[in-house]
N, C-alpha and C positions, 0 to 999 in steps of 0.2 A: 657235148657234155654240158656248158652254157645253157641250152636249149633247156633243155634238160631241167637243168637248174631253175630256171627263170618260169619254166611251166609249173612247177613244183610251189612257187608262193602266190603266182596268179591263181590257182587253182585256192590255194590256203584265203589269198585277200577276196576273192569270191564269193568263198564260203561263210566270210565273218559278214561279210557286208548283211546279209540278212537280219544277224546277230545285232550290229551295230542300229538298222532305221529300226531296228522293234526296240532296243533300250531307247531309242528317241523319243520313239513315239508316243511311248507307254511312260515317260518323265513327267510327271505330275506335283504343282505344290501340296494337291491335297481336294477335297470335294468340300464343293460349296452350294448352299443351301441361298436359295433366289428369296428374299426378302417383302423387296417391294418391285412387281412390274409395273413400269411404267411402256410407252409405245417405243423406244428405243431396246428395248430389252425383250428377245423372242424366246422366252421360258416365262413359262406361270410360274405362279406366284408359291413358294414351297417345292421347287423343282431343285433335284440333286444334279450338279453339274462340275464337270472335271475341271479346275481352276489350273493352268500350265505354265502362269508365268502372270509376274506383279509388276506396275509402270510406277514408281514412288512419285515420278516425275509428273505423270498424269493420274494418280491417286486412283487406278484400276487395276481391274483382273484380266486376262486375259480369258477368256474361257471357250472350250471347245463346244461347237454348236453343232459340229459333225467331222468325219473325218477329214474332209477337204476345208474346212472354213473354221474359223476362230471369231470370237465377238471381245468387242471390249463394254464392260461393264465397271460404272463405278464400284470401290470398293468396299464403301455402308449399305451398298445392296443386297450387298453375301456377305453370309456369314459361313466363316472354313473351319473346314474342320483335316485331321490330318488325316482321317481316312472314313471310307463313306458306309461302315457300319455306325460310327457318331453323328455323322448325316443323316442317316435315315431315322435314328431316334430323336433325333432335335425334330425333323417334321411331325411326328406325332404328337409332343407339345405343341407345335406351332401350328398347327394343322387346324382350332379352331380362329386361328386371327388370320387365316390369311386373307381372308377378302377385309377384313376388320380397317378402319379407318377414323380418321377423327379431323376436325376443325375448330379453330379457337373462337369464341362466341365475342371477343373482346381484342383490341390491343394489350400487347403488350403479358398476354398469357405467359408464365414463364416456364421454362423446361428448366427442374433442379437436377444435383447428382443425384439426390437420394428421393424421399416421399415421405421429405417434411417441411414444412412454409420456413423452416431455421436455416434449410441446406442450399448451399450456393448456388443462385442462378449462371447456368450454360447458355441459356439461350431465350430470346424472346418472342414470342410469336404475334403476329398480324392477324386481325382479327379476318375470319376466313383464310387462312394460311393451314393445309393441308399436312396431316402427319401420321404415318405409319403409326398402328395396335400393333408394338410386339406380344403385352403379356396386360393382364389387370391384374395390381394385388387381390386378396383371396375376400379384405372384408374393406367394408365402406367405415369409414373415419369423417368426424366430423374437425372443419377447417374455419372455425366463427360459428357464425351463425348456419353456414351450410355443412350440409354431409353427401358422402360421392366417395366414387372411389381413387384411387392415387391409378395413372396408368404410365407404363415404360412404353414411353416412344419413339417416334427415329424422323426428325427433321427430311424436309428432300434434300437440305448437305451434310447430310450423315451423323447431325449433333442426335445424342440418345439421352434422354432421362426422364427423368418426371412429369408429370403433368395432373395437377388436379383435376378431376371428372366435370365440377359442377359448370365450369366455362368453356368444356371442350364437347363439342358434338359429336356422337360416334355416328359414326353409318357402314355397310356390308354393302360393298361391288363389286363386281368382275371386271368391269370395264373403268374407264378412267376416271381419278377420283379428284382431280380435278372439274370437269364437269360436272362429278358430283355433286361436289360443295356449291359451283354457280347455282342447282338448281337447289340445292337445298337452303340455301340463302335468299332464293326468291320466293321461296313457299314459307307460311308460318300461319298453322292453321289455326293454332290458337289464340293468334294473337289478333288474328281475323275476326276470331268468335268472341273475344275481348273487346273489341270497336264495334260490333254489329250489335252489341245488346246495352239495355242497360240493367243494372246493377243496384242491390237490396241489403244493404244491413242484414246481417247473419240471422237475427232476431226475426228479421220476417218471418221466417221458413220455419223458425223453432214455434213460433207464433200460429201460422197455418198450420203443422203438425200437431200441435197441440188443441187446435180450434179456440184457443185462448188470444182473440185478438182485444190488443190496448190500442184503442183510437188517438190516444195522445201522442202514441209514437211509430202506430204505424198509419203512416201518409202518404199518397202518392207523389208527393215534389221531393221526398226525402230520399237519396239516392247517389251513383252514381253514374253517368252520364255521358259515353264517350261521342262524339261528333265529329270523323275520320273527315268531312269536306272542308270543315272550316277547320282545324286539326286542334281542336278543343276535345278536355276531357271536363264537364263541371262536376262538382263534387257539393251537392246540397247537404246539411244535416243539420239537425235542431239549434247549432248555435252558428252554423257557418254559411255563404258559399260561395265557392272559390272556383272561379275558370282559370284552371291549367291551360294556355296557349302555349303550343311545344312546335318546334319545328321540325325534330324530326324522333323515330323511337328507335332507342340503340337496345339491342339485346347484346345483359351483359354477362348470360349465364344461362344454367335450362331454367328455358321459360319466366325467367328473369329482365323485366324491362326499365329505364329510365327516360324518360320522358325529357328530352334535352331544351335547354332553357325554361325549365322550371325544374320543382323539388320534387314534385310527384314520380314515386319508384312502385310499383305494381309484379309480383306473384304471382306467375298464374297457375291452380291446382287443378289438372283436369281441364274438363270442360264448363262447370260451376260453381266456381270459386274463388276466389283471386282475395291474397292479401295487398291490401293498400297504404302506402306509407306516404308522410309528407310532413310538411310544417307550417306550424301558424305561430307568429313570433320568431320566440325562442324554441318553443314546446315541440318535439317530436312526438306522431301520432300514428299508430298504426291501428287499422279494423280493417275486420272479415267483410268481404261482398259476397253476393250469391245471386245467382239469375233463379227468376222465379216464374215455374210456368202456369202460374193462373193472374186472371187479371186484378190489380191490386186495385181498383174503381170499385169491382163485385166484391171483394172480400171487404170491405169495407162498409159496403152496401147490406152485404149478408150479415155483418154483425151487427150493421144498425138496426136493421129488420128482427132478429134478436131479441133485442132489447126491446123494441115495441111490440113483440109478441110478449112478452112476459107481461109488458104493462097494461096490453088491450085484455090478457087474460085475467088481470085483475079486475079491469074497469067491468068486465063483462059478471062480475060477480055482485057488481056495484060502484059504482060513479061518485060514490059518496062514504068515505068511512066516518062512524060516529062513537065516540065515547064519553061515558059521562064525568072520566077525569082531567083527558087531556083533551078536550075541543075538536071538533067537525075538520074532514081534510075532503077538498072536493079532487077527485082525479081528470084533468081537463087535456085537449086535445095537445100535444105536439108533447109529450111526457113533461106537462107542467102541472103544478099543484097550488091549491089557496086553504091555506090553514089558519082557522080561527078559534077562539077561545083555549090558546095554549100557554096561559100566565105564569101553571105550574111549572111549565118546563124553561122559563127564562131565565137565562144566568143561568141555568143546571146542564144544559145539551144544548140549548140555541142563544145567541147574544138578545141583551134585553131590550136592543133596538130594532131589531129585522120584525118587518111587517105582516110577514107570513107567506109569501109568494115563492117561487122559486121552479125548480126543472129537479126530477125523479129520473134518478140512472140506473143499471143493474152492471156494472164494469167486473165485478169480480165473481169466482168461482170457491163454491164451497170444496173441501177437501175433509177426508176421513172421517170421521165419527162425525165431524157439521153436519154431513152431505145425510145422516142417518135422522138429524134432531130437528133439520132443517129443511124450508123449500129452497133460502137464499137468501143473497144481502140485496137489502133496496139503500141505496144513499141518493139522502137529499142536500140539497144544493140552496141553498135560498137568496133569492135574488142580490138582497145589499152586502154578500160573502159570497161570492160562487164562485172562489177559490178554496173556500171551508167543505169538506166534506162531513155530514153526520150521516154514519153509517147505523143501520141497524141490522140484527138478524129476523128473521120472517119466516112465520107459518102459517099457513091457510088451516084452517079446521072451525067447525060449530060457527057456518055463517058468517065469519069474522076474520080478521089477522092478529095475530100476535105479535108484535114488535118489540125487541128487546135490545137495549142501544149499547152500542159494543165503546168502551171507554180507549180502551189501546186494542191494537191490531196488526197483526202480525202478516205479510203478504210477500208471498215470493212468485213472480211473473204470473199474479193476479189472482193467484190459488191463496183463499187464506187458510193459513196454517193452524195459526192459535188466534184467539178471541180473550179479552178481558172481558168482563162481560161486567155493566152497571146492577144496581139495584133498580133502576127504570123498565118495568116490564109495563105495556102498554098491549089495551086490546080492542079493536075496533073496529064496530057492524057495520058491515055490508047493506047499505038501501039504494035502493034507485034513484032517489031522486036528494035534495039539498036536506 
C-alpha cells in the first residue's frame, strides 16, 4: 500500500518537473535592444536580445546569447524594454543610427541634460573621446556664432545627453569606432588643402569674374600664405605683414582651426575659401580668402596689356593731339604724355604749377547709358601730383577726341556709375607728327 502511495507522487513530482525547468527557462526581465557593439559584446548593433537577470553590483545585464550560454553586458548598452513587441519598434527608430557615431573635435566638449548651452553639464568629453548617435534633433539651431545640430548621445560609461554638432565629428562604421576616430584624426583633408595653397582676398575672384582688375589692389605679395615646414602662416595685406609662427593646429570644431601660440583662428568652407580671423593691437579683424586658379603675375600682366591697347590705339590715330583752345598733348612711349600751351585750363582742372608732364591710365569701366555716349574714361596723372587724378570722359569721332572733364565721380569697383560733368568740353586733332 506504501508502494503504492509513494509511486503515486513520484510519478506527480515527475510530471511537474518538466512544468517547473520551462517556467525557468522562459523567466525573463524583459528584451533589450544592443545599443552600442563594441568587441566584448557578440550581438550587432540594434539586435533584440532576452535580458534574464540584472548584477546592480556590476552595473549589467545578464543576457542569453543561446540556450546553453549567457553573456554579461553592461547595462547603458541596452536599452529594455518589458516586452519585445516595444523592442522591435524602438529598432525601427533606431535603425538609422546604428552604425552612427561621433567624436569631440575639442577638450572639454560638454554632454547637457537637455539641448541648450543654459542646461547642466553631465559630462565632459576629451578631445577625440568616442560617443554613441542615439538620435539628432529634427532642426539645426544656432549656438554663437555657429549653427549644427544638438545630438543625444551615450558616453562608453553610459553618461546620455546633449552634445552640440558643430565640435563633435560624426562618422558611420561597422567595425570598431575607436579605430575609427585614430584614423579619422590622422586624416584632415582640408586642412591639408589649407597649407598646400596660397590664399587671395575675396576680391580677387569678384575682380577676375568681372574682368575689372584694380592694379592698386590687386598684387601678387598681397595674400595669404601658409608654410607647413617652417610652420608659418604670413598674412600680407596693404597695411600689414604678420608671420603667424604656431606650433601646433588644434581643430576646435568642423573645420574649425586655431593656430596655437599665436591669434590666428581660420574657417575653412569647402575646398576655396576660408574665413580668417586675427589681431593687430586691439582691433579684431576678420576677411574672406579664396584660392585662385589662374596665375595672379598674367592677370596683371593682361590688364596692363589692356590699358596699352587702348592707348597704342589712340597713338595709332595720331601721336599728337592738337586744339586751338587748350594746347598741343604729344602721346609718347610707356603711357606718358607732354602737354603744352594749356594756360586756360590752370587753376580750372590742373594746378597752376605742374609743368605738363605726366602718365595716361584707363583704370575704370564705363556703365549704362556712359558705355552708349562714350568710348571711355582716360585719367591723367601729371608728374608734380601723381596722386591727383583728372579724369575725363572720351570719344573718338571726325578725326579727333572729344574730352569732357568730369568734376565729381561716382565709382563702385571701377564701374562708374554717375558722372558730374564740367562746362570744360575740349576737342582734339589727331596728326602725326608735333
Amino acid at each position: 500500500m506504501r508502494l503504492k502511495k509513494y509511486s503515486f507522487f513520484i510519478i506527480i513530482l515527475l510530471g511537474m518537473i518538466p512544468v517547473i525547468l520551462s517556467s525557468c527557462s522562459s523567466k525573463i526581465l524583459g528584451y533589450g535592444v544592443i545599443l552600442w557593439k563594441d568587441k566584448n559584446v557578440p550581438f550587432k548593433t540594434g539586435a533584440i536580445v532576452k535580458v534574464v537577470e540584472e548584477s546592480h553590483i556590476r552595473k549589467t545585464y545578464i543576457v542569453e546569447k543561446n540556450r546553453k550560454e549567457k553573456v554579461e553586458i553592461p547595462i547603458w548598452d541596452i536599452k529594455l524594454f518589458e516586452d519585445a513587441g516595444k523592442a522591435a519598434a524602438y529598432t525601427k527608430s533606431y535603425k538609422p543610427n546604428y552604425n552612427l557615431f561621433g567624436f569631440a573635435l575639442r577638450d572639454g566638449l560638454p554632454i547637457r541634460e537637455k539641448p541648450k548651452t543654459e542646461s547642466p553639464r553631465k559630462y565632459k568629453l576629451r578631445k577625440g573621446e568616442p560617443v554613441k548617435i542615439l538620435r539628432r534633433e529634427a532642426a539645426k539651431v544656432k549656438v554663437g556664432s555657429y549653427e549644427d545640430y544638438w545630438y543625444y548621445v551615450m558616453a562608453k560609461d553610459g553618461t546620455k545627453g546633449y552634445s552640440f554638432g558643430y565640435f563633435l565629428k560624426t562618422f558611420s562604421t561597422e567595425g570598431d569606432p575607436l579605430k575609427k576616430v585614430t584614423e579619422l584624426m590622422s586624416q584632415d583633408p582640408n586642412l591639408d588643402f589649407f597649407l598646400k595653397n596660397n590664399w587671395r582676398p575675396e576680391y580677387y575672384k569678384e575682380m577676375i569674374d568681372k574682368g575689372l582688375i584694380n592694379l592698386k589692389e590687386f598684387r601678387s605679395d598681397i595674400g595669404l600664405f601658409p608654410d607647413r615646414k617652417n610652420s608659418t602662416v604670413t598674412l600680407i595685406t596693404e597695411k600689414y605683414l604678420i608671420p603667424f609662427h604656431y606650433s601646433e593646429i588644434e581643430k576646435i570644431g568642423e573645420n574649425h582651426y586655431t593656430f596655437n601660440e599665436t591669434d590666428l583662428r581660420v574657417v575653412i568652407y569647402g575646398k576655396g575659401r576660408v574665413v580668417v580671423s586675427y589681431k593687430v593691437g586691439n582691433q579684431n579683424i576678420s576677411a574672406v580668402y579664396v584660392t585662385i586658379d589662374k596665375d595672379i603675375q598674367e592677370v596683371i600682366a593682361n590688364e596692363k596689356a589692356r590699358r596699352n591697347d587702348i592707348f597704342a590705339g589712340l597713338v595709332s590715330l595720331g601721336s599728337t593731339l592738337k586744339s586751338d583752345f587748350y594746347g598741343t598733348i604729344n602721346l609718347l612711349e610707356g603711357r606718358r604724355f607732354q602737354w603744352y600751351n594749356f594756360t586756360r585750363l590752370k587753376g580750372i582742372i590742373v594746378k597752376k604749377d605742374v609743368s605738363g608732364t605726366g602718365t595716361i591710365d584707363f583704370p575704370y569701366f564705363l556703365s549704362g547709358k556712359l558705355k552708349t555716349d562714350y568710348d571711355g574714361i582716360i585719367t591723367f596723372k601729371f608728374s608734380e601730383a601723381p596722386d591727383t587724378e583728372i579724369n575725363f570722359l572720351y570719344r573718338v569721332l571726325n578725326g579727333g577726341i572729344r574730352l569732357v572733364f568730369i568734376k565729381e565721380i561716382k565709382i563702385e569697383n571701377l564701374e562708374v556709375q554717375r558722372v558730374t560733368k564740367s562746362s570744360v568740353v575740349m576737342f582734339f586733332k589727331f596728326t602725326k607728327g608735333k
